[in-house]
C-alpha positions in Angstrom: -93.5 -7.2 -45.7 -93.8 -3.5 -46.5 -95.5 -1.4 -49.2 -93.0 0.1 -51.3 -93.3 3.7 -52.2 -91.9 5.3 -55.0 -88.4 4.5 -56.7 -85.9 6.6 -54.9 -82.5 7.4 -56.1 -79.6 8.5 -53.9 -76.1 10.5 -55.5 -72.7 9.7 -54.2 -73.0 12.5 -51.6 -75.9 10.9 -50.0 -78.7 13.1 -51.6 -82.0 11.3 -51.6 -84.9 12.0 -54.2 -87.9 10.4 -55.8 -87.3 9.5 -59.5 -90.4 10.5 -60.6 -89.9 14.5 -60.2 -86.4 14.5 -60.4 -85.5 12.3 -63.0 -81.4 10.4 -63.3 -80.5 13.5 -61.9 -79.9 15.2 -58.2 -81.5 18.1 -57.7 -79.2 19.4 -55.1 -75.8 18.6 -56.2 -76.6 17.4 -59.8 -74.9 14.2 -59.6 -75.9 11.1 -61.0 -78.1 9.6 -59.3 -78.6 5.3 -58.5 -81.6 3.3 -57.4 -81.7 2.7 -54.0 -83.8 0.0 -51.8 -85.6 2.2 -49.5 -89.2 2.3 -48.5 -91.2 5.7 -48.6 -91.5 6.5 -45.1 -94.1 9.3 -43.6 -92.9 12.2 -41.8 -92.7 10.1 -38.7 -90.8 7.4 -40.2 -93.4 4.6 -39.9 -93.7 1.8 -42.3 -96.8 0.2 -43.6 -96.4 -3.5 -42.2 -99.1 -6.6 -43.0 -99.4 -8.8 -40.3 -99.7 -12.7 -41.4 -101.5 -13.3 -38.2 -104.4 -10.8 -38.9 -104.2 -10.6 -42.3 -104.3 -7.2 -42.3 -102.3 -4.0 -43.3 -101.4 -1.5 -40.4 -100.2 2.1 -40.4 -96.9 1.1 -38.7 -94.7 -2.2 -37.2 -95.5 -0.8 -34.0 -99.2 -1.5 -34.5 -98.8 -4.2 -36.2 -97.5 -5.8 -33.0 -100.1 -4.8 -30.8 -102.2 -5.9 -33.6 -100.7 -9.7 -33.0 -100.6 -9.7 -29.4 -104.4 -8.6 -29.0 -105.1 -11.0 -32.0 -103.3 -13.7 -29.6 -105.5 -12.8 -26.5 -109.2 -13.0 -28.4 -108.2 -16.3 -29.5 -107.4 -17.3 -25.7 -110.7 -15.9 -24.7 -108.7 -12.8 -22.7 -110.4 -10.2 -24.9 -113.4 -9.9 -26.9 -115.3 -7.7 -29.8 -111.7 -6.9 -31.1 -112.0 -4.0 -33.9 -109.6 -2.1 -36.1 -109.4 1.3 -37.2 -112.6 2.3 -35.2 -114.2 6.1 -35.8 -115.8 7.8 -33.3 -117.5 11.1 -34.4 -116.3 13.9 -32.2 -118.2 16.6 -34.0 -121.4 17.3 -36.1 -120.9 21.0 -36.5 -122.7 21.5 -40.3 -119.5 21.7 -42.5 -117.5 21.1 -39.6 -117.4 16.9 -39.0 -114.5 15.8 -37.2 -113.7 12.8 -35.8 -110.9 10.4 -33.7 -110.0 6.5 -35.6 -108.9 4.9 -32.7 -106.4 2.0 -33.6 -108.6 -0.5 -31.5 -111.3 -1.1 -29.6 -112.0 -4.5 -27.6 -113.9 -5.5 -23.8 -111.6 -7.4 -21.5 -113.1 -10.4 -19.8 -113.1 -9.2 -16.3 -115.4 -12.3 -15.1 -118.5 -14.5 -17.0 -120.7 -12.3 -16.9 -118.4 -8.7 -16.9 -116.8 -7.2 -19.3 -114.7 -3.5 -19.6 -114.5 -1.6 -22.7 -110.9 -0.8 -24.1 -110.2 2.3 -26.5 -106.2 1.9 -27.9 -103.9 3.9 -30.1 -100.4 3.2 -30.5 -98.1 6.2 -31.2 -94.5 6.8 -31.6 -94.8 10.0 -31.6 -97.9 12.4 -29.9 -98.8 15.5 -32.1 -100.7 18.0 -30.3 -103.8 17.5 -32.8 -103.2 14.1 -31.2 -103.5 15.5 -27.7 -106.7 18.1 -28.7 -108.6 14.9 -29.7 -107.7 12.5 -27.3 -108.7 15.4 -24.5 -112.0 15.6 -26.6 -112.6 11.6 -26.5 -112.0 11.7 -22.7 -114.7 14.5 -22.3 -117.4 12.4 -24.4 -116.6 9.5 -22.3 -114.3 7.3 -24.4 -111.1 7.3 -22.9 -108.1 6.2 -24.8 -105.3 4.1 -23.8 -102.0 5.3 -25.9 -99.6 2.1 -26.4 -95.9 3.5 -26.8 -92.7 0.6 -27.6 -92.3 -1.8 -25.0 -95.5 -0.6 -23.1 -96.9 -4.4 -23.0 
């Protein structure tokens, strides 16, 4: 299921607009416009999914997957401590705060006793603001594992 954004209205020559600053009208061509079905998609074209198995809303399908499948492996006992949408302060410069929300953060069973901590983000597409703080999260000691389609 997604979150539907605003209503969006397309004109016969494909024009798409939101209806709420444009009105019946396009603004390009000044046809008439007709509802359409579409979700409001960011600028990187992900879609707010909820996942039934976490019951949880994610930023995109793709993390919504990884979402499941790590869901899957706590409840085998293959992971533990799993989180969502973890901060990690980066900076305390006064007026300055900046900070990295990883998509997840869990410890893999290596043995009974021994467990490895695991820093994830997936990412269709890496900015470099993306790159800067993921650099600067390797430098503080929290490395981060990016999760691309099909990775797993």
């Amino acid at each position: 299921m997604t979150d539907r954004g605003p209503a969006l209205y397309r004109c016969e020559q494909g024009h798409a607009w939101q209806v709420a600053e444009y009105g019946g009208e396009c603004p390009s061509c000044h046809g008439e416009g007709v509802p359409t079905q579409e979700a409001k998609r960011n600028k990187y074209r992900s879609e707010r999914t909820w996942s039934e198995v976490c019951q949880r809303w994610f930023a995109s399908k793709l993390e919504a997957r990884r979402g499941d499948y790590l869901w899957g492996l706590q409840l085998k006992g293959a992971i533990d401590r799993l989180r969502f949408q973890v901060r990690f302060r980066l900076s305390v410069v006064p007026g300055h705060k900046v900070s990295y929300v990883a998509d997840f953060e869990f410890y893999i069973r290596e043995s009974e006793l021994i467990y490895t901590r695991r820093i994830e983000d997936t990412k269709g597409v890496l900015t470099a603001a993306a790159r800067v703080k993921l650099a600067w999260m390797q430098s503080l000691g929290n490395p981060v594992t990016i999760i691309r389609e099909g990775d797993w």
